[in-house]
C-alpha positions, 0 to 999 in steps of 0.5 A, a space after each residue: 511476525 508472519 501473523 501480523 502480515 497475515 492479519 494487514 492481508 498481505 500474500 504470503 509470498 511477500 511475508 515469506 520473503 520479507 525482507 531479504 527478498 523483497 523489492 523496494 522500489 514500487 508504487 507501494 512505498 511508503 505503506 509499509 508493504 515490500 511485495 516479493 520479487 514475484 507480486 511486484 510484477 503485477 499490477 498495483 490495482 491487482 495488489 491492492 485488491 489482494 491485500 483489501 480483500 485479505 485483510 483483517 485489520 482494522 485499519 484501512 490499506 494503505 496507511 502511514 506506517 512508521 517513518 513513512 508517511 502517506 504522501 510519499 506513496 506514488 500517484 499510481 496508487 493514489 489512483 488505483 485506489 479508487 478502483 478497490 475501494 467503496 467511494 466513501 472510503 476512497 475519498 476519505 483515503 485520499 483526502 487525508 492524503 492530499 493533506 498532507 504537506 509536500 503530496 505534490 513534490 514527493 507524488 511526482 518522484 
C-alpha cells in the first residue's frame, strides 16, 4: 500500500500515518488524500505543490477517487491550483470540476 502513495506523490509522513493518524477535515477532501496531522498545518499551495512535484502517476492531482467526487473539494483548493499548475492544466482541472453537478452547494460547506 506504501508504494502507491509514494507513486500519487504523496509525503511520506502522510502514507506513514495513514490512516489512523491522519486528519480528515481539510481542503483536500474528496481527493483521497488524508495528510498527517503535521502536513495539515501547512498551507494547501504548499501541499499541493509537494504532492505535484513528487508524483509519478499519471493521472493529474487532484482527481475523483473512490466515492468522492471532485466537487466536494473546498474552493481553497480550487483556487491554489491555479497557483501549481501550468495554465492549460489548470483549467482543464477545473473546468471538469466546475461541471460537475451541485459544485456550487457543496464548495460552499
Amino acid at each position: 500500500m506504501n508504494e502507491i502513495g509514494y507513486e500519487l506523490g504523496y509525503p511520506k509522513c502522510c502514507i506513514e500515518a495513514f490512516p489512523h493518524e491522519s486528519v480528515h477535515e481539510t481542503p483536500f477532501n474528496g481527493t483521497g488524500f488524508l495528510p498527517c496531522k503535521e502536513c495539515a498545518k501547512k498551507g494547501s499551495k504548499e501541499l499541493l505543490e509537494e504532492i505535484v512535484s513528487n508524483r509519478t502517476h499519471s493521472q493529474p492531482f487532484p482527481h475523483a477517487f473512490g466515492k468522492h467526487p471532485l466537487y466536494l473539494l473546498k474552493q481553497e483548493m480550487l483556487d491554489v491550483i491555479y497557483d501549481v499548475y501550468e495554465v492549460e492544466e489548470a483549467w482543464r482541472i477545473q473546468s471538469i470540476v466546475r461541471s460537475l453537478p451541485n459544485l456550487s452547494e457543496s464548495s460552499e460547506s
